[in-house]
TORKOL-4160 file (C-alpha; in steps of 0.2 Angstrom, whole numbers, padded with zeros to 4 digits, m for minus):
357
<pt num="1" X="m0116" Y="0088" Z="0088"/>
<pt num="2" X="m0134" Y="0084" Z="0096"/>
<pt num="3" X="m0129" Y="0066" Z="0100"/>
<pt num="4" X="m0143" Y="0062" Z="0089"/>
<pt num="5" X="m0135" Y="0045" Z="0076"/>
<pt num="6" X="m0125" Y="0043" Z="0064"/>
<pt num="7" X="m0117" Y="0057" Z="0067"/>
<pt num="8" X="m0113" Y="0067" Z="0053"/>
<pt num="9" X="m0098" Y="0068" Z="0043"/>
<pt num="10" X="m0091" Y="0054" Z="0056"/>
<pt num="11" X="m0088" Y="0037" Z="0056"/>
<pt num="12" X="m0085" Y="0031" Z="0075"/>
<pt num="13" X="m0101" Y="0034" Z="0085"/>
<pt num="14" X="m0094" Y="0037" Z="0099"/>
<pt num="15" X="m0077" Y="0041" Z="0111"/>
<pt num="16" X="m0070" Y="0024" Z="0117"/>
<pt num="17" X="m0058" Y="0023" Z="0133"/>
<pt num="18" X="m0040" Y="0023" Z="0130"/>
<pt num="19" X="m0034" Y="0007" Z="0138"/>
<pt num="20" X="m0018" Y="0017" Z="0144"/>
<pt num="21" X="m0027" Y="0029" Z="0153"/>
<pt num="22" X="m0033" Y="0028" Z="0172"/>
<pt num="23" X="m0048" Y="0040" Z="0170"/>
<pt num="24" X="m0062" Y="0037" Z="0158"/>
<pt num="25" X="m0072" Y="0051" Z="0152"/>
<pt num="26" X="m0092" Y="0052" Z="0151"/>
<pt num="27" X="m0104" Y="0062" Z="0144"/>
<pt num="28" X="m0117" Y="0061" Z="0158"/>
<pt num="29" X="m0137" Y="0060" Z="0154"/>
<pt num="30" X="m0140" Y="0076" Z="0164"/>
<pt num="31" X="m0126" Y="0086" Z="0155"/>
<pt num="32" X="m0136" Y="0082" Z="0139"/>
<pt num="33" X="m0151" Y="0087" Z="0146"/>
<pt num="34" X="m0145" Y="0103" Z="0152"/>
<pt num="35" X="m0138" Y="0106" Z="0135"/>
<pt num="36" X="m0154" Y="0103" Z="0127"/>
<pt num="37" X="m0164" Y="0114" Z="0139"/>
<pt num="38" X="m0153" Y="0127" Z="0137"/>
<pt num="39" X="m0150" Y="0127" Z="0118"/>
<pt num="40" X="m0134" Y="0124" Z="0118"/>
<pt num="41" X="m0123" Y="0110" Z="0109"/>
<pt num="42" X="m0116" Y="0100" Z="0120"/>
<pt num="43" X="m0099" Y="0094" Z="0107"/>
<pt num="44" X="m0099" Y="0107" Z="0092"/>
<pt num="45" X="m0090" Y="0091" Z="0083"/>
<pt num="46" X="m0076" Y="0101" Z="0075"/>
<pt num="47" X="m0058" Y="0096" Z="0069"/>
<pt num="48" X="m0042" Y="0100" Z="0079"/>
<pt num="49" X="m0026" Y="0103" Z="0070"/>
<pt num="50" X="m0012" Y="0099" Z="0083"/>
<pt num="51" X="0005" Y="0102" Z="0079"/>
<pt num="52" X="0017" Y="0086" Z="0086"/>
<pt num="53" X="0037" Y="0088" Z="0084"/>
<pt num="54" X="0044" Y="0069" Z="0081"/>
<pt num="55" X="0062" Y="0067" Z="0082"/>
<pt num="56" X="0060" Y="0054" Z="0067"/>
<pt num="57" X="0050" Y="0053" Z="0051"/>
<pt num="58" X="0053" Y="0034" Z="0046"/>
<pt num="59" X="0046" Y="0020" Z="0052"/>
<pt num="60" X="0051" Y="0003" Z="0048"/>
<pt num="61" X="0040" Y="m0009" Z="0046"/>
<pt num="62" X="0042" Y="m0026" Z="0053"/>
<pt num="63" X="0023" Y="m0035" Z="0049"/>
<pt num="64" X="0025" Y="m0049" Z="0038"/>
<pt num="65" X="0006" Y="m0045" Z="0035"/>
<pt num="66" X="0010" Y="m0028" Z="0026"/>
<pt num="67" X="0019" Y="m0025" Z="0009"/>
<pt num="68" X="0031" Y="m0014" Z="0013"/>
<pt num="69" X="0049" Y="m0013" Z="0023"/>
<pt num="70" X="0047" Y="0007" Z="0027"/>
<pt num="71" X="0032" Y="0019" Z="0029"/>
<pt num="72" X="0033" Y="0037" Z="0037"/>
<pt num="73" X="0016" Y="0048" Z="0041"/>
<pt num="74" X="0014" Y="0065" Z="0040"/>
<pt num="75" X="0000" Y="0065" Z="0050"/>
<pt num="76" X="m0008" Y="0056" Z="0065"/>
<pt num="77" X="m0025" Y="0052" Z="0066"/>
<pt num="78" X="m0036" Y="0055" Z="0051"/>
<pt num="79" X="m0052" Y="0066" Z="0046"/>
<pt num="80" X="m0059" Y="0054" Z="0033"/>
<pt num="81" X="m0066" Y="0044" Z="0044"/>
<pt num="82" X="m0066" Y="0026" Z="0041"/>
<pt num="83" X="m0074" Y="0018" Z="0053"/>
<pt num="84" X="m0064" Y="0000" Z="0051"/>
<pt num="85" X="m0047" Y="0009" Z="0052"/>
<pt num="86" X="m0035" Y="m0002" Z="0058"/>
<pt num="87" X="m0023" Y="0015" Z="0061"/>
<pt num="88" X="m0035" Y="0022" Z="0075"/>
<pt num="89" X="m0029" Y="0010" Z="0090"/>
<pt num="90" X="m0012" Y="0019" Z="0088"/>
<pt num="91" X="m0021" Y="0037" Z="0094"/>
<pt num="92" X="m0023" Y="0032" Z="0110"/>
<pt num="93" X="m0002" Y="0030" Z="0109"/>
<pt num="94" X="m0004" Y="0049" Z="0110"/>
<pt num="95" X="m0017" Y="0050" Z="0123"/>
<pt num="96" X="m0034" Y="0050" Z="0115"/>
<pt num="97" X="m0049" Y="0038" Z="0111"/>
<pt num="98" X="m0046" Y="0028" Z="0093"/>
<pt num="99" X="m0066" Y="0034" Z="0091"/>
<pt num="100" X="m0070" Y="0052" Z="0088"/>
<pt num="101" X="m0054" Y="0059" Z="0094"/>
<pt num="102" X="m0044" Y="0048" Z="0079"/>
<pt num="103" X="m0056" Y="0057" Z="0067"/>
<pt num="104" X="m0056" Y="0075" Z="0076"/>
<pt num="105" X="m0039" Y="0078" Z="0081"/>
<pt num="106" X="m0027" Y="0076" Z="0069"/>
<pt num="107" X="m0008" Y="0077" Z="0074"/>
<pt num="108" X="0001" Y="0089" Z="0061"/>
<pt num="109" X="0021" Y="0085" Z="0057"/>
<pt num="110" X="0027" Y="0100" Z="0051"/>
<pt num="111" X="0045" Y="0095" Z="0052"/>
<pt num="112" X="0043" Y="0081" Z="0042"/>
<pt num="113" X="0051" Y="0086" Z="0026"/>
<pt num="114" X="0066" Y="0092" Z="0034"/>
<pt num="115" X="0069" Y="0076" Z="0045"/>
<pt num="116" X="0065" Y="0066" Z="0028"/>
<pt num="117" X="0077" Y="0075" Z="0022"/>
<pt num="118" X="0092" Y="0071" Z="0035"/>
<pt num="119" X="0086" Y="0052" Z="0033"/>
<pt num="120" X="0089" Y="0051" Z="0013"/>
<pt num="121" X="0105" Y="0061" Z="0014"/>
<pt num="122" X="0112" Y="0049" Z="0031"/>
<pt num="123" X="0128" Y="0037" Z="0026"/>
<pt num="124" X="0120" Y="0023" Z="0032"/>
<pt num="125" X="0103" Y="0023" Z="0022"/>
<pt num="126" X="0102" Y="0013" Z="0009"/>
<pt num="127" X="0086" Y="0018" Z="m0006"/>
<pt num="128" X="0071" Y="0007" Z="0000"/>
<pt num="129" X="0053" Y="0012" Z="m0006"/>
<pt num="130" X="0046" Y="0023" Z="0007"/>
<pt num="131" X="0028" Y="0022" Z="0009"/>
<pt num="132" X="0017" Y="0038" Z="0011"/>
<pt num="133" X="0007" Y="0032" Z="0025"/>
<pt num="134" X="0007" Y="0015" Z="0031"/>
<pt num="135" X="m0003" Y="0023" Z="0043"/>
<pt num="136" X="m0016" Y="0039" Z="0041"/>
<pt num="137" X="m0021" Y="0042" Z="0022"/>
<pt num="138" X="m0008" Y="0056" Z="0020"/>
<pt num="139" X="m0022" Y="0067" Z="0009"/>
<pt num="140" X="m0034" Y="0070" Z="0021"/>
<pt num="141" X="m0040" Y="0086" Z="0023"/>
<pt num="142" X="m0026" Y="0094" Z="0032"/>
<pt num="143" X="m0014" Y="0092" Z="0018"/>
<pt num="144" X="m0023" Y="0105" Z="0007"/>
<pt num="145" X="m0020" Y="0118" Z="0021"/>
<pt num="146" X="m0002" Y="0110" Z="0027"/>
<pt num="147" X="0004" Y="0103" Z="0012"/>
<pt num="148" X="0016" Y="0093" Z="0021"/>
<pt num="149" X="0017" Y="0077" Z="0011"/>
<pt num="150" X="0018" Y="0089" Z="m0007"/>
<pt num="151" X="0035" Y="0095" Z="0002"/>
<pt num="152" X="0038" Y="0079" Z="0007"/>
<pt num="153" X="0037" Y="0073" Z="m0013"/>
<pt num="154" X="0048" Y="0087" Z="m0017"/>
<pt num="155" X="0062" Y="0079" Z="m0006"/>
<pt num="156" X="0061" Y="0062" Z="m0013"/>
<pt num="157" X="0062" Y="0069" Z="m0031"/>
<pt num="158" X="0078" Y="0080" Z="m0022"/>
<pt num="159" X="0085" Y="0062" Z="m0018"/>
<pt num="160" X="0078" Y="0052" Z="m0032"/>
<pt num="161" X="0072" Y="0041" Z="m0020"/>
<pt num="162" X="0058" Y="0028" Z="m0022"/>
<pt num="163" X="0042" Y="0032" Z="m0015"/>
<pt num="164" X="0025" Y="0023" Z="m0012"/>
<pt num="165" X="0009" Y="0035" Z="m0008"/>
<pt num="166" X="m0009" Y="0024" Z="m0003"/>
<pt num="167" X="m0024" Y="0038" Z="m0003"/>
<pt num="168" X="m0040" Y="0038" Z="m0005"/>
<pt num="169" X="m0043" Y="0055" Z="m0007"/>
<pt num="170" X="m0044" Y="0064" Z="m0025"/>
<pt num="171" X="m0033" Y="0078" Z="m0017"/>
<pt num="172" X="m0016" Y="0067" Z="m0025"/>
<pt num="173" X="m0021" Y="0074" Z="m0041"/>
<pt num="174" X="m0015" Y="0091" Z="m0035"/>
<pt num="175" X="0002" Y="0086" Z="m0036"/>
<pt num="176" X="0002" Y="0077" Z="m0055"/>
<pt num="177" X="0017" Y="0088" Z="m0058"/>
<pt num="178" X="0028" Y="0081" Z="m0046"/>
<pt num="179" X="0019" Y="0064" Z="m0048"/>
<pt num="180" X="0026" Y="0064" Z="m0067"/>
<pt num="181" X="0044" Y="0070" Z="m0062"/>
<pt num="182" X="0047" Y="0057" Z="m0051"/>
<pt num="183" X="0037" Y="0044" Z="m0063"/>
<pt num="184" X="0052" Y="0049" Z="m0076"/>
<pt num="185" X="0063" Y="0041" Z="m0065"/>
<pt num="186" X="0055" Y="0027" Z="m0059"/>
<pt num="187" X="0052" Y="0032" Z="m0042"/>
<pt num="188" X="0035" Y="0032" Z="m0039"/>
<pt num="189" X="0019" Y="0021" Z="m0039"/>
<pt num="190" X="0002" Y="0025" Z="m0032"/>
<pt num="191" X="m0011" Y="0014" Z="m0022"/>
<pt num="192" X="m0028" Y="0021" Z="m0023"/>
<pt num="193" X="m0042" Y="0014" Z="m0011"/>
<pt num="194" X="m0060" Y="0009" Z="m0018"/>
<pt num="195" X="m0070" Y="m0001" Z="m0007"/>
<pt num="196" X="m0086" Y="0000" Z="m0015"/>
<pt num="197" X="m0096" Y="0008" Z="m0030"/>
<pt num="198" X="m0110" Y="0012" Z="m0020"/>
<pt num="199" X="m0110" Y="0030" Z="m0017"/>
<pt num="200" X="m0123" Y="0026" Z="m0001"/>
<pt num="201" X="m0111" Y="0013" Z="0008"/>
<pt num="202" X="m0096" Y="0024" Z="0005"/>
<pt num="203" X="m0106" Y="0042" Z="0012"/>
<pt num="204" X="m0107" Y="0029" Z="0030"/>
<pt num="205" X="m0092" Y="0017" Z="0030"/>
<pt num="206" X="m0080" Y="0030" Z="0026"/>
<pt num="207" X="m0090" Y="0048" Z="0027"/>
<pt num="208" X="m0074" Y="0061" Z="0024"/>
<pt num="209" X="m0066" Y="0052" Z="0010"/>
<pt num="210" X="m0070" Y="0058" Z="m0008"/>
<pt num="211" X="m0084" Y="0050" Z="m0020"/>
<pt num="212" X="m0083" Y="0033" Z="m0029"/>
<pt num="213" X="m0083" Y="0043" Z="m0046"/>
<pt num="214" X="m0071" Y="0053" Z="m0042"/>
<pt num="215" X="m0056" Y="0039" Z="m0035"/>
<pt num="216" X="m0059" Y="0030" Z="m0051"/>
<pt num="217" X="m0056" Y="0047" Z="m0060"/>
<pt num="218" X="m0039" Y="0047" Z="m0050"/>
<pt num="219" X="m0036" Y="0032" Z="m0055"/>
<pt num="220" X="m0039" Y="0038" Z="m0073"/>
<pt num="221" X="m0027" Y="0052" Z="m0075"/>
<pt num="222" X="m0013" Y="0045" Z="m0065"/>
<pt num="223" X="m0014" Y="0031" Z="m0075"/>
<pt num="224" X="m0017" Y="0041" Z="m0094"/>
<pt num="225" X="0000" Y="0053" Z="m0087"/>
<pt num="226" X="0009" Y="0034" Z="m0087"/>
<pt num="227" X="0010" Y="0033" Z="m0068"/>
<pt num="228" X="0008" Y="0015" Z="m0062"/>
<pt num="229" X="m0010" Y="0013" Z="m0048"/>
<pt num="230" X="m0012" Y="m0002" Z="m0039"/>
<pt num="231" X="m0030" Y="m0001" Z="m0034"/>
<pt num="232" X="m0033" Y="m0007" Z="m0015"/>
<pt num="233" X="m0050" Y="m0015" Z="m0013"/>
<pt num="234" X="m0048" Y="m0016" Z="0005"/>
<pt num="235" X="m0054" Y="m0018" Z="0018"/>
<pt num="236" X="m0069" Y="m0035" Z="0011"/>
<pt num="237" X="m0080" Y="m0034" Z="0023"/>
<pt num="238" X="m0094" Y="m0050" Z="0023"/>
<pt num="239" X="m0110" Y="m0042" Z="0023"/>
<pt num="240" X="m0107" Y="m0025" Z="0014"/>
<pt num="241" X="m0095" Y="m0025" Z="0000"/>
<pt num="242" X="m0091" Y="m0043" Z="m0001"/>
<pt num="243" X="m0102" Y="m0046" Z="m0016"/>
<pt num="244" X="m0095" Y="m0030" Z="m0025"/>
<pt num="245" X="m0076" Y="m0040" Z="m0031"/>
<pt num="246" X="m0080" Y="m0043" Z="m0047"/>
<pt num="247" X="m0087" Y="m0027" Z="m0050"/>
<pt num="248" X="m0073" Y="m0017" Z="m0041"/>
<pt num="249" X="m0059" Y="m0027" Z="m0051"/>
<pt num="250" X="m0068" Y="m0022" Z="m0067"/>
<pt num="251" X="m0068" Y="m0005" Z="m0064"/>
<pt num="252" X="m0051" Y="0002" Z="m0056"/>
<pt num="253" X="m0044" Y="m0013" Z="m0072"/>
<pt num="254" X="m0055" Y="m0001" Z="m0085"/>
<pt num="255" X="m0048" Y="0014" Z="m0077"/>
<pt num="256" X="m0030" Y="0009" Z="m0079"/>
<pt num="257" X="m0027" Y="m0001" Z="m0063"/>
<pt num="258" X="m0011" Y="m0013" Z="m0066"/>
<pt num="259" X="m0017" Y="m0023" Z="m0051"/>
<pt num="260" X="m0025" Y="m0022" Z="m0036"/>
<pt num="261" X="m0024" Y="m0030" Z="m0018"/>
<pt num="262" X="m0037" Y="m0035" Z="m0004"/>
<pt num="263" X="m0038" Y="m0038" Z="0015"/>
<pt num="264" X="m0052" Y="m0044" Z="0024"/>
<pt num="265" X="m0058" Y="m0035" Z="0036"/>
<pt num="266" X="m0053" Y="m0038" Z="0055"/>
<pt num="267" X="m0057" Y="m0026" Z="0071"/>
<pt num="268" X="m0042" Y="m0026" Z="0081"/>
<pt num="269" X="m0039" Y="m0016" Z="0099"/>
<pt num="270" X="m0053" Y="m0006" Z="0100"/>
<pt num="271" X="m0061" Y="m0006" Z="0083"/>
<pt num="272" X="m0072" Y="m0020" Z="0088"/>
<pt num="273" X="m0081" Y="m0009" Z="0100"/>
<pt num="274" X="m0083" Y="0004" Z="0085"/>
<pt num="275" X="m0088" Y="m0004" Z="0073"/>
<pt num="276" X="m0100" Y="m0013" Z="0081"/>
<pt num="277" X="m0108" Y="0003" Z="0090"/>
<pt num="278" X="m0108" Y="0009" Z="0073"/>
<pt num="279" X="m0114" Y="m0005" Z="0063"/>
<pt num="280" X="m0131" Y="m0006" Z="0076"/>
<pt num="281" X="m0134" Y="0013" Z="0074"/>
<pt num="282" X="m0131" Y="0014" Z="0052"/>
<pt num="283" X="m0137" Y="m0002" Z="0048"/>
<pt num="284" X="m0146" Y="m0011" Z="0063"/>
<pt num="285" X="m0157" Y="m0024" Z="0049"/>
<pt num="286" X="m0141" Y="m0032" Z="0045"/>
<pt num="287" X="m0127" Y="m0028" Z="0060"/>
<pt num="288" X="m0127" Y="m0044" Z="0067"/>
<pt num="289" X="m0128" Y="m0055" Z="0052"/>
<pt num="290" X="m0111" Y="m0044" Z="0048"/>
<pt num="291" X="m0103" Y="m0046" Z="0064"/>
<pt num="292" X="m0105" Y="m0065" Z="0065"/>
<pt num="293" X="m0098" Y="m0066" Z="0046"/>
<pt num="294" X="m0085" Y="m0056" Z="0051"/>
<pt num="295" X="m0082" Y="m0069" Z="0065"/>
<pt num="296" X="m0083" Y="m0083" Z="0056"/>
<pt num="297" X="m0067" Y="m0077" Z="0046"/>
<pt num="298" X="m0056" Y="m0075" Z="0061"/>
<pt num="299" X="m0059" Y="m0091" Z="0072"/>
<pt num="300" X="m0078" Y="m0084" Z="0080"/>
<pt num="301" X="m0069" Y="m0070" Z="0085"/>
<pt num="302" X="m0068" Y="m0048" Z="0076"/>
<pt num="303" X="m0049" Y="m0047" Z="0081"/>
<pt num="304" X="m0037" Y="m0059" Z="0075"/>
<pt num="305" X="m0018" Y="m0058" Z="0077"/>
<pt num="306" X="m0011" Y="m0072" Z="0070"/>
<pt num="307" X="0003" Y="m0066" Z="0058"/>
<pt num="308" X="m0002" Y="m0074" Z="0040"/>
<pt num="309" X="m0021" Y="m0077" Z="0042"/>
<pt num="310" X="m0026" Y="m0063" Z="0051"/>
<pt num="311" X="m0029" Y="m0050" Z="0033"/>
<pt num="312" X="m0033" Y="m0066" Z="0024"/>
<pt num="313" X="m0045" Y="m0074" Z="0034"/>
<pt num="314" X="m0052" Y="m0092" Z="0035"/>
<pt num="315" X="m0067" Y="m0103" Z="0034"/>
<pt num="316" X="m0080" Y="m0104" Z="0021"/>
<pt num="317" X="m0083" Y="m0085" Z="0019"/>
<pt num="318" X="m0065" Y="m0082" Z="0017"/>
<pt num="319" X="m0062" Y="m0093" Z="0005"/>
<pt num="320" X="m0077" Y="m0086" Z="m0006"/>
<pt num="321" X="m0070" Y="m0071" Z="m0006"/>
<pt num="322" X="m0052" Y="m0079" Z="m0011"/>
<pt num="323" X="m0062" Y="m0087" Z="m0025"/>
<pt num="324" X="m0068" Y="m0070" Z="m0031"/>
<pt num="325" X="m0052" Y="m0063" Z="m0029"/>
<pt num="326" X="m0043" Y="m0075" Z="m0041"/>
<pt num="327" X="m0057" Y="m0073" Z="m0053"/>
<pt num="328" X="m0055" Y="m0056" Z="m0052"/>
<pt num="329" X="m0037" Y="m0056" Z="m0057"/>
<pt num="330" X="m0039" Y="m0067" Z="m0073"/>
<pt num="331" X="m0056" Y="m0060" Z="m0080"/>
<pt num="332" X="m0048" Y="m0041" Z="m0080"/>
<pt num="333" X="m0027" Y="m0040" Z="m0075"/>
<pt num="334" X="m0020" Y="m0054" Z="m0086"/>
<pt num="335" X="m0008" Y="m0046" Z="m0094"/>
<pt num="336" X="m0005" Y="m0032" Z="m0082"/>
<pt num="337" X="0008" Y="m0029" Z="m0069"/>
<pt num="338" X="0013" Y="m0016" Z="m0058"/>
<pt num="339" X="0033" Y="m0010" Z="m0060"/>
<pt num="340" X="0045" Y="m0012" Z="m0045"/>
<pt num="341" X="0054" Y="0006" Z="m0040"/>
<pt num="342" X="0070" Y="0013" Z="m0045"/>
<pt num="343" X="0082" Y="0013" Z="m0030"/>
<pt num="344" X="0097" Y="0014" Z="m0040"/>
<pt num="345" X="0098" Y="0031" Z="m0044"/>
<pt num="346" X="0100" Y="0039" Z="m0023"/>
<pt num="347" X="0117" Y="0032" Z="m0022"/>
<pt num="348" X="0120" Y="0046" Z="m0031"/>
<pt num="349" X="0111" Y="0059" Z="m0025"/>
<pt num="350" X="0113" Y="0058" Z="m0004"/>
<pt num="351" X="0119" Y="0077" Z="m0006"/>
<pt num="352" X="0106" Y="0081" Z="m0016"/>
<pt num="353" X="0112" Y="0082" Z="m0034"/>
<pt num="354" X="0120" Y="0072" Z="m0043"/>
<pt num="355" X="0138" Y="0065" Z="m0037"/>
<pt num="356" X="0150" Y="0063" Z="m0052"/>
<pt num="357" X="0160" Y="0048" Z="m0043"/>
């Protein structure tokens, strides 16, 4: 890295200070200048794979905001980038910034198929969809060396447990054949990400993640090998993707889509500081335009905690995109609706195969 912006292949522009740390560290003026005399770069702005060893794999999930009652992650921290990512306040739980460091060193789980394992098969568990992440997309890059969540996949078929995956990455595709078992059984349903259909705001908002063409194509064959895809046009950010809804819904509905859901956007913890360093350094003609919009859907302020408003939004521009949201789902998923999971089959298969009484 030259320190020269955007930087490329990044979303966050920078390295924030972990609010649980004492020490804050700073890439000093004369350091860069040294480096540049001398040649030398002063970040080579590579990726680090760092294994972790959890004691538990599943998370429950207590948010009234968020659809689901369980999520577990296979990894911690996430390559693709995106620079709105509500997940990247909780890297500096692990001691580092929820900037660079949330996109550059990701936490590997390599344990976590055998402790989803011990989870399915405990007395006390009782089948409840498991969502794969509620946190980091779990096909980022890493998976195609660690293959982590594939094994993971190959536990819940094991169980016949229910099990919700939310990507945004094409890799998914790689696993169809698993994908199709569990679909037999009921026991899987996908949710695939499209914030845009502009190749140009996707390469900037979210720089790691896989092209517009290519999600929809997901979407496509997922849904062509009968496997039900809710699309997640999320996060709505005023300003940049806002006027895209109707044009989104049309297209993950054409693609097979049996519904879709939507936040809007709001910069929690740390993000504020991101985004907005990164909005002045991609699109400076229209960051603060966007910054005050985003405002003006969460009380005049980026973060907003209330519980209930604070994904929906309020005020005029919120209610806009409520508008376009409702129009959205009569014009193109009328007659569409996305299947709730099987858990009635893991009572009889907490060993593993099938239990005869």
């Amino acid at each position: 890295m030259n320190f020269d912006y955007p930087i490329k292949g990044r979303g966050a522009q920078e390295n924030t200070p972990n609010k649980f740390l004492q020490h804050i560290y700073e890439t000093r003026d004369d350091f860069l200048e040294f480096c540049r005399l001398e040649g030398e770069l002063a970040d080579n702005n590579r990726t680090q794979y760092i294994p972790i060893f959890p004691k538990t794999i599943v998370n429950e999930v207590k948010s009234p905001d968020v659809g689901m009652m369980y999520s577990m992650n296979t990894y911690q921290g996430c390559e693709h980038g995106c620079v709105y990512c509500y997940a990247r306040n909780t890297h500096e739980y692990w001691g580092y910034s929820a900037g660079l460091d949330f996109e550059r060193k990701i936490l590997v789980k390599r344990d976590a198929p055998k402790l989803l394992g011990a989870k399915l098969k405990s007395k006390a568990w009782k089948a409840c969809t498991i969502v794969l992440s509620g946190n980091t997309d779990c096909y980022q890059p890493a998976e195609q060396k660690y293959k982590i969540t594939r094994e993971c996949l190959e536990v819940f078929l094991k169980y016949r447990h229910p099990v919700g995956i939310i990507t945004k990455n094409g890799l998914i595709l790689r696993d169809l054949d698993l994908l199709k078992e569990l679909n037999n059984y009921g026991l899987i349903g996908v949710n695939v990400s499209v914030t845009s259909l502009k190749e140009e705001t996707r390469r900037i908002l979210e720089p790691r993640t896989a092209s517009i063409p290519k999600r929809l194509k997901t979407i496509k064959v997922l849904s062509e090998n009968g496997i039900p895809v809710n699309a997640m046009l999320a996060p709505i950010i005023p300003g940049i993707n806002s006027h895209e809804i109707l044009g989104l819904a049309r297209a993950v509905s054409d693609n097979g889509a049996l519904s879709f859901a939507f936040t809007v956007v709001r910069l929690n913890g740390a993000i504020g500081g991101i985004f907005s360093d990164w909005i002045h350094k991609t699109m400076p003609d229209r960051a603060d335009k966007v910054l005050n919009q985003i405002k003006e859907c969460h009380g005049g302020t980026l973060n907003d905690s209330r519980f209930g408003i604070r994904s929906k939004g309020e005020g005029k521009i919120a209610t806009q995109i409520h508008d376009m949201v409702r129009l959205a789902r009569h014009k193109y998923f009328r007659n569409k609706k996305f299947p709730t999971l099987n858990t009635e089959l893991h009572g009889q298969y907490k060993t593993g195969q099938m239990s005869l009484f």
